[in-house]
Each structure stands twice: as structure tokens, then as C-alpha cells.
C-alpha distance (Angstrom), angle and dihedral (degrees) to the residues before:
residue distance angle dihedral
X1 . . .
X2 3.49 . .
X3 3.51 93.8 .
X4 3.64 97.5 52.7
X5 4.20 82.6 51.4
X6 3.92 94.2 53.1
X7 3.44 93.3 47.3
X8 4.13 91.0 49.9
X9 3.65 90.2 50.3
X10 3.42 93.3 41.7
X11 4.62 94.2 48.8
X12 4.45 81.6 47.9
X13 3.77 95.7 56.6
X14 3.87 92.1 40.6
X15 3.54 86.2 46.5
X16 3.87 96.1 48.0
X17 3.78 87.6 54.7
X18 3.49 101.1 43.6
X19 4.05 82.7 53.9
X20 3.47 99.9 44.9
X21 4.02 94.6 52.1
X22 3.74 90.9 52.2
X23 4.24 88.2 50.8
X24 4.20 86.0 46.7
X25 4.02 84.7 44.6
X26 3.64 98.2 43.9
X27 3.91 79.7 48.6
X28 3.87 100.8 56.1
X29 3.67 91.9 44.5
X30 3.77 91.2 51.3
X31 3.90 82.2 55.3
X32 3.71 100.0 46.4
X33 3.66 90.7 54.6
X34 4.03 89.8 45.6
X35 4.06 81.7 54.3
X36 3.79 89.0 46.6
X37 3.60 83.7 50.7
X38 3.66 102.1 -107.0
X39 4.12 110.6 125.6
X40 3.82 92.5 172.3
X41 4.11 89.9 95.7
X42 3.47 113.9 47.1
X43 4.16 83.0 42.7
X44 3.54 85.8 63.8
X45 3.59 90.3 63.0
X46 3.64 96.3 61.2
X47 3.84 127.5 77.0
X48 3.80 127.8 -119.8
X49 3.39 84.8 -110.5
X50 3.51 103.2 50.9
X51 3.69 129.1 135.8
X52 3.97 118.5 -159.1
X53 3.97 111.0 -170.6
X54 3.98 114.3 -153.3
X55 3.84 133.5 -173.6
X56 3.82 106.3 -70.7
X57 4.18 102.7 -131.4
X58 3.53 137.1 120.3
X59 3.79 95.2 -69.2
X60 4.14 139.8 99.2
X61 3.78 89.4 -103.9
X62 4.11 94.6 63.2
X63 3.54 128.7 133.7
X64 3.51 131.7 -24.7
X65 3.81 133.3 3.2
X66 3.60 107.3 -174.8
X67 3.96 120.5 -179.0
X68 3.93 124.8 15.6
X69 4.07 95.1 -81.7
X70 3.65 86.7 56.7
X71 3.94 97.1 43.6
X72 3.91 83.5 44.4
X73 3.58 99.5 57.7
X74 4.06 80.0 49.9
X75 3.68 93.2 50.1
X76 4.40 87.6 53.0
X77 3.82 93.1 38.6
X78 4.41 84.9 50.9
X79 3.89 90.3 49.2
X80 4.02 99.8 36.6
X81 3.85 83.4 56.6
X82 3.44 83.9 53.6
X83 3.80 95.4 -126.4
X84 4.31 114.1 163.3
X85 3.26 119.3 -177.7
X86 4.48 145.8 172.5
X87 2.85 141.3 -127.0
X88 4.00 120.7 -134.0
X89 3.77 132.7 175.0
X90 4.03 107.2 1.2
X91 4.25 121.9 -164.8
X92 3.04 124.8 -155.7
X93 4.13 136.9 -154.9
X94 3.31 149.3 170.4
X95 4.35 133.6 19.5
X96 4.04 115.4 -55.2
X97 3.47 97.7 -104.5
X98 4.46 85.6 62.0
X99 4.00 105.3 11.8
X100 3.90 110.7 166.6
X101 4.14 106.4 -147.8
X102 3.73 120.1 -166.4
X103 4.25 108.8 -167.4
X104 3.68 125.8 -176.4
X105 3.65 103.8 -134.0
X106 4.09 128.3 -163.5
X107 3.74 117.3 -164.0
X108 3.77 124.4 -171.1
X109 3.94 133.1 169.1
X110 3.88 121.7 -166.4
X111 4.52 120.1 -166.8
X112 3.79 113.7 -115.8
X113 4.22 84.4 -90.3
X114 3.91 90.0 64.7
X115 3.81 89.1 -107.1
X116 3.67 108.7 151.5
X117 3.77 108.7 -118.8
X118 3.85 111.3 174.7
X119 4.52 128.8 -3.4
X120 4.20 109.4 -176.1
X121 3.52 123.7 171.8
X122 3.95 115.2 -152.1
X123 3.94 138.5 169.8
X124 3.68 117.7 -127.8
X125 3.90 120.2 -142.9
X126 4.19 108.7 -164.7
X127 3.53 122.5 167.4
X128 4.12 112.9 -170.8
X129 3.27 148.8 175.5
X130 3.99 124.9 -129.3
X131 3.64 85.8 -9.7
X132 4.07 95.9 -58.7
X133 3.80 113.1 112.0
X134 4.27 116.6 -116.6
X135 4.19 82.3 174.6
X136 3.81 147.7 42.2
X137 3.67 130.5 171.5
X138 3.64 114.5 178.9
X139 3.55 110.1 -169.1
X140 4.18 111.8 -172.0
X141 4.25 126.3 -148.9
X142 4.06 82.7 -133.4
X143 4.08 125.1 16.4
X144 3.32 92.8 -176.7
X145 4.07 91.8 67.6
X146 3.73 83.9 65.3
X147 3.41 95.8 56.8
X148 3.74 106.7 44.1
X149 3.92 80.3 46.4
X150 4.01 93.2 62.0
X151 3.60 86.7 43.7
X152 4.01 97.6 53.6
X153 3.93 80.4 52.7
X154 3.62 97.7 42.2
X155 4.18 83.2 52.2
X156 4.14 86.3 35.0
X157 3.97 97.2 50.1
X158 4.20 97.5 45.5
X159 3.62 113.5 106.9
């Protein structure tokens, strides 16, 4: 009996891995095609109904972004700004039907000379459902970066 309980234990926790490296996968692919600037896949992973919360500030990014359209136009404004960004330790919690994922998150933007122009780092707090995101909180080392960076291309972008 014991045995048969080890063993059960021991197939759930490989199992729980195994599944959590193809969400954190899944994930960084999403991102290199949002860096390649493709948003299509990592706004798959988020419901209709999905709410992503962003810094408020005086920038594009402010507020809330509730429902895919919203979180869409995000997604285009992130990549015509030509923000990439990586991923770096990711934590997971909870069952698949309500998993909690907290991602470190580095953003960067360069000008068309190479010039850097704006480096954040940020933790990401999701909470999903069956491995689509209801959720986001992005919560950034230094808001104001964001803002002085829509500004330079508010002052960049002016004919």
C-alpha cells in the first residue's frame, strides 16, 4: 500500500513539473514572438475576459486594460515602441484550474541608432484559469522610466 502511495505522489510531482515547464515554455515563446513583433501568441493566452493592470503614470500604458481588445491594443502599443523583454525566475502556485504565477520580467527599448533608451525590471503577478490568464499586475522597480520613455517617443515620433 505504501508503495502504490509513493509512487502516486511521486507520478503528481513529476507531472506538476513536466506541466509547469511547458506553461513557462509556452510563455517564453509567446515573448520571443512579441520581441519579433508578433503579439498574436501571448494574446492567445489571455481570456476574453481578462483584465491586465499597468503602472498608472502619465504614459500610453496607464491603467486598466480590461478584455482582450483592450490588452491587444496594449500588446501593439508595447511592440510599436519597440519594447523586448525576458523573462527570468517564474513561481508557480496553486491547481490548473486557479494557478497563481509570479515572473520576473526585464523590459528594454533601444532608438533605430541602437542607442539604449529605457531597461526596467518588473515582477508579474497572473492568476489563470486552465492555463489562460483572467489577471495581470505588473508592478515596475521605477514608473517613472516608463514615462520619460513615452515622452522621448512622443518628442522622437513628431514630425
Amino acid at each position: 500500500m505504501r508503495a502504490w502511495f509513493a509512487a502516486g505522489a511521486a507520478t503528481a510531482l513529476v507531472g506538476r513539473r513536466l506541466v509547469l515547464e511547458l506553461l513557462l515554455r509556452r510563455f517564453r515563446a509567446s515573448l520571443a514572438a512579441l520581441d519579433a513583433g508578433d503579439h498574436r501568441p501571448l494574446l492567445a493566452s489571455y481570456r476574453q475576459d481578462a483584465v491586465l493592470h499597468f503602472a498608472d503614470g502619465n504614459h500610453r500604458w496607464a491603467g486598466d486594460h480590461e478584455g482582450r481588445e483592450a490588452i491587444e491594443r496594449f500588446l501593439r502599443d508595447f511592440v510599436a515602441a519597440g519594447l523586448h523583454g525576458e523573462i527570468g525566475e517564474a513561481y508557480f502556485g496553486g491547481p490548473p484550474w486557479r494557478m497563481t504565477v509570479l515572473a520576473r520580467f526585464d523590459d528594454r527599448a533601444e532608438d533605430p541608432d541602437g542607442t539604449e533608451i529605457y531597461r526596467n525590471r518588473t515582477v508579474l503577478l497572473l492568476r489563470t484559469k486552465w492555463g489562460k490568464v483572467v489577471e495581470q499586475e505588473d508592478y515596475y522597480e521605477d514608473t517613472s522610466r516608463i514615462e520619460r520613455l513615452d515622452a522621448h517617443l512622443r518628442d522622437r515620433d513628431r514630425p
